[in-house]
C-alpha positions in Angstrom: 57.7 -30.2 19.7 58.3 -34.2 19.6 61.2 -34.7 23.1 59.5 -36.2 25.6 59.2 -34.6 28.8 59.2 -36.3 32.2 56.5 -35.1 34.5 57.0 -35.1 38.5 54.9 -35.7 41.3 54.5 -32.4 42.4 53.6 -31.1 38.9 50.6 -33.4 38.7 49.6 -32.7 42.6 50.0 -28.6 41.4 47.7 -29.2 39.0 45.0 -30.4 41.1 45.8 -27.9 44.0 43.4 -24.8 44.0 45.3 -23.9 47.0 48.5 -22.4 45.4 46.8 -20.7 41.9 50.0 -19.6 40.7 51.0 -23.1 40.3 48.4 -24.7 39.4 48.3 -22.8 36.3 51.3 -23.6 35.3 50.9 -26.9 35.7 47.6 -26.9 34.3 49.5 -25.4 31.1 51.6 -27.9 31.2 49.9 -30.8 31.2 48.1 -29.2 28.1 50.4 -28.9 26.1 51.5 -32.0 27.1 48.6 -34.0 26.1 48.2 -31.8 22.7 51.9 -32.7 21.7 51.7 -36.6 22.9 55.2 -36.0 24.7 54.2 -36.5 28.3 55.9 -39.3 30.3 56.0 -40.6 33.9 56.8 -43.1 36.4 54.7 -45.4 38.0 56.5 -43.9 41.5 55.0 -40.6 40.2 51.7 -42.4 39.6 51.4 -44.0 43.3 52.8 -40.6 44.8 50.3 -38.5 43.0 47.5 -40.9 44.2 48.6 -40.9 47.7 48.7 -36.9 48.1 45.5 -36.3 46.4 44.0 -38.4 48.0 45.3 -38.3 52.0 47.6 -35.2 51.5 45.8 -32.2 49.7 43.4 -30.1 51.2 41.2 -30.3 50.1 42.2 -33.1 48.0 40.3 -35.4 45.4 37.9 -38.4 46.1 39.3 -41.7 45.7 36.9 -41.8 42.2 38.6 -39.0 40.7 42.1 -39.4 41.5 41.3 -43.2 40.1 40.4 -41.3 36.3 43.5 -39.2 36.4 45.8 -42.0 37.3 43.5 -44.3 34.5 44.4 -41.5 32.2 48.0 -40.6 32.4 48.4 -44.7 31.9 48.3 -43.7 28.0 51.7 -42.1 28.7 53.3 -45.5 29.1 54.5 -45.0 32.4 58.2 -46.4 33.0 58.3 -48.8 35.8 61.0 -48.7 38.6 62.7 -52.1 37.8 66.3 -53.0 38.0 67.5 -50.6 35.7 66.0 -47.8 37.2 67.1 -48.5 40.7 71.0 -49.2 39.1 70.5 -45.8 37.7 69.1 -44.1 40.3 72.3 -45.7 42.5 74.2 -43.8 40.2 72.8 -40.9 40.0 72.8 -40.7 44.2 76.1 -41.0 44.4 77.8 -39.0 42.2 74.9 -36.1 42.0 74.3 -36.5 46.0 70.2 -36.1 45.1 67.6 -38.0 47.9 66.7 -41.6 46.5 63.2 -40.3 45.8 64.8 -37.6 43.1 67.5 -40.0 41.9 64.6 -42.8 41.0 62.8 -39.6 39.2 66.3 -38.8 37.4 66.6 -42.4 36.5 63.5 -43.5 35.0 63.4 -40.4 32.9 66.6 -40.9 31.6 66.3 -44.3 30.6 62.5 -42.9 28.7 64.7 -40.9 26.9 63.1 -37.1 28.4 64.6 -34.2 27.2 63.2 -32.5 29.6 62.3 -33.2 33.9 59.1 -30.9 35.4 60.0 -30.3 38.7 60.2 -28.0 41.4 62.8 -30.7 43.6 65.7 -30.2 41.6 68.3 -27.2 40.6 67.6 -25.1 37.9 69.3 -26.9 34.5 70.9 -29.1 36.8 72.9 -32.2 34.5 74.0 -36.0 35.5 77.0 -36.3 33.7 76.9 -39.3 31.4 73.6 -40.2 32.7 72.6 -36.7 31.7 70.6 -37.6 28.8 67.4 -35.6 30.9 68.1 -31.9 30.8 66.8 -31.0 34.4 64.4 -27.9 35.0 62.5 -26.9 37.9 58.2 -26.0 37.2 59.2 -22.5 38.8 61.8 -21.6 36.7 61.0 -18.3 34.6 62.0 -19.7 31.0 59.0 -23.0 31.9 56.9 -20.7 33.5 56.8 -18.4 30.6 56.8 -20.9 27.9 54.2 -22.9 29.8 51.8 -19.9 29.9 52.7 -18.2 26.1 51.7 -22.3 25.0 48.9 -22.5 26.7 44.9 -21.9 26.7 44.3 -18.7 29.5 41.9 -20.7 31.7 43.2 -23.9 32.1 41.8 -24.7 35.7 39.6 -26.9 36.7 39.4 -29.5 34.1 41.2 -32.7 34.9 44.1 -34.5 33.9 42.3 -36.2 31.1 43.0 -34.7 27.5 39.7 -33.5 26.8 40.5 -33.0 23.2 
């Protein structure tokens, strides 16, 4: 598989959650397969949102040290920045699609990386953007990810970090 797929907040904060199992494997599976295939891509909004509910949100949630190596990490998948084109987009995208600004900035920036596909639980199923809809939109508990994610992936992915270990 070479489309890159966009990676949400909540996916990375699932992966890191030993509160809600269920999720975290999948996310866990994910973000396996996502380092194995080199087609992983984020925001740096998804970056400073992961780092802030890790960190003050999750219980319990990581120390400042390791949330610091995961963020360090996930910088190899050249996160997009919110700049102007992102936040046109995102204008866009709210108005016509009705999403919060939060999601619409998500939508945005992994449209203009070029994501075939959006991890995240915030959005409608296969939800599209029109013309903008370059990003086919999924949400982590869908059946068809949930299933692909753990057919793809190792059995026991919990507890390592975010770092590709191989």
């Amino acid at each position: 598989m070479s489309d890159k797929i966009f990676v949400d907040t909540n996916i990375l904060v699932y992966s890191r959650d030993a509160t809600e199992p269920e999720k975290q494997q999948q996310a866990m599976a994910w973000m396996e397969r996502l380092w194995t295939a080199r087609t992983g891509r984020l925001s740096f909004q998804v970056l400073q949102e992961f780092y802030a509910t890790v960190t003050q949100k999750l219980k319990p949630g990581l120390n400042s040290k390791d949330a610091r190596e995961d963020v360090r990490s996930l910088l190899a998948w050249d996160p997009i920045p919110v700049n102007d084109r992102v936040i046109e987009g995102a204008w866009l995208i709210q108005d016509r699609h009705k999403l919060s600004w939060w999601d619409a900035l998500i939508v945005s920036a992994a449209q203009i990386g070029d994501c075939r596909l959006l991890l995240t639980e915030d959005l409608q199923e296969n939800q599209t953007n029109g013309h903008l809809g370059r990003a086919q939109l999924v949400g982590s508990s869908c059946p068809v990810v949930a299933q692909r994610a753990k057919s793809e992936a190792e059995s026991d992915l919990s507890g390592r970090s975010l770092k590709h270990k191989g």
